[in-house]
VOTI-37466 format. One line per 3 residues: number of its first residue (from 1); for each residue x, y, z of C-alpha. Coordinates in Angstrom, 3 decimals. Layout:
NUM> X Y Z | ...
//
This chain:
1> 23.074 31.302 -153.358 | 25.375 28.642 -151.845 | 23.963 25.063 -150.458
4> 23.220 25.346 -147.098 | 25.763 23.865 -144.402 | 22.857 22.196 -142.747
7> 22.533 20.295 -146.426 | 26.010 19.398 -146.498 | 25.897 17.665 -142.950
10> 23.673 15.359 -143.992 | 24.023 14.586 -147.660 | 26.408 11.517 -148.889
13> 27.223 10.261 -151.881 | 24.913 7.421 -153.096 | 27.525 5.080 -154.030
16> 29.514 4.880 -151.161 | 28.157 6.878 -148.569 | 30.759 8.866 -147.730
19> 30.864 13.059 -147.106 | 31.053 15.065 -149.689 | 32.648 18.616 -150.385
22> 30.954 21.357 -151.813 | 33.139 23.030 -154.502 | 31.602 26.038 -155.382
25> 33.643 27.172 -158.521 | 32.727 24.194 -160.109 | 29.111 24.250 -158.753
28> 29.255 20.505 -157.239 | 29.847 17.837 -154.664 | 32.758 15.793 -154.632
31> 33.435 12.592 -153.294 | 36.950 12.392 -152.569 | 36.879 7.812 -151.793
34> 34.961 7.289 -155.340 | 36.259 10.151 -156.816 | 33.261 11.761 -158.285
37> 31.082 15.099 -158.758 | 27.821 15.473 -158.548 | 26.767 19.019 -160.093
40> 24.412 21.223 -158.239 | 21.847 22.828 -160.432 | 19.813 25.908 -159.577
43> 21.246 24.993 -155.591 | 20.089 21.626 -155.888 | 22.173 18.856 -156.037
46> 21.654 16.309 -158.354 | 22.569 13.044 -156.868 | 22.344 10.664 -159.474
49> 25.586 8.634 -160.475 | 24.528 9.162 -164.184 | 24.852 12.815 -163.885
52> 28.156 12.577 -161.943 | 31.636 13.261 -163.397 | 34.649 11.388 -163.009
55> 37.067 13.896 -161.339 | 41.279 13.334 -161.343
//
């Protein structure tokens, strides 16, 4: 089951607060200005910088 848009319109990434993408293949949120993904377990995101990936 995907995140729900209504999720994704508010939600932000904790360091910077900027919007985040949902990429569903790789079952996360991106942050395209600090350039990291936050993974979305079980549909719900995890939104901890220590769980977040550094993405290229």
């Amino acid at each position: 089951m995907p995140l729900d848009d209504g999720i994704l319109d508010i939600i932000v990434c904790p360091r910077c607060k900027g919007d985040l993408v949902y990429d569903a293949d790789g079952s996360r949120l991106v942050c395209g200005v600090c350039r990291l993904a936050y993974p979305v377990r079980d549909d719900i995101p995890i939104m901890l910088e220590s769980e977040a990936e550094r993405v290229e």
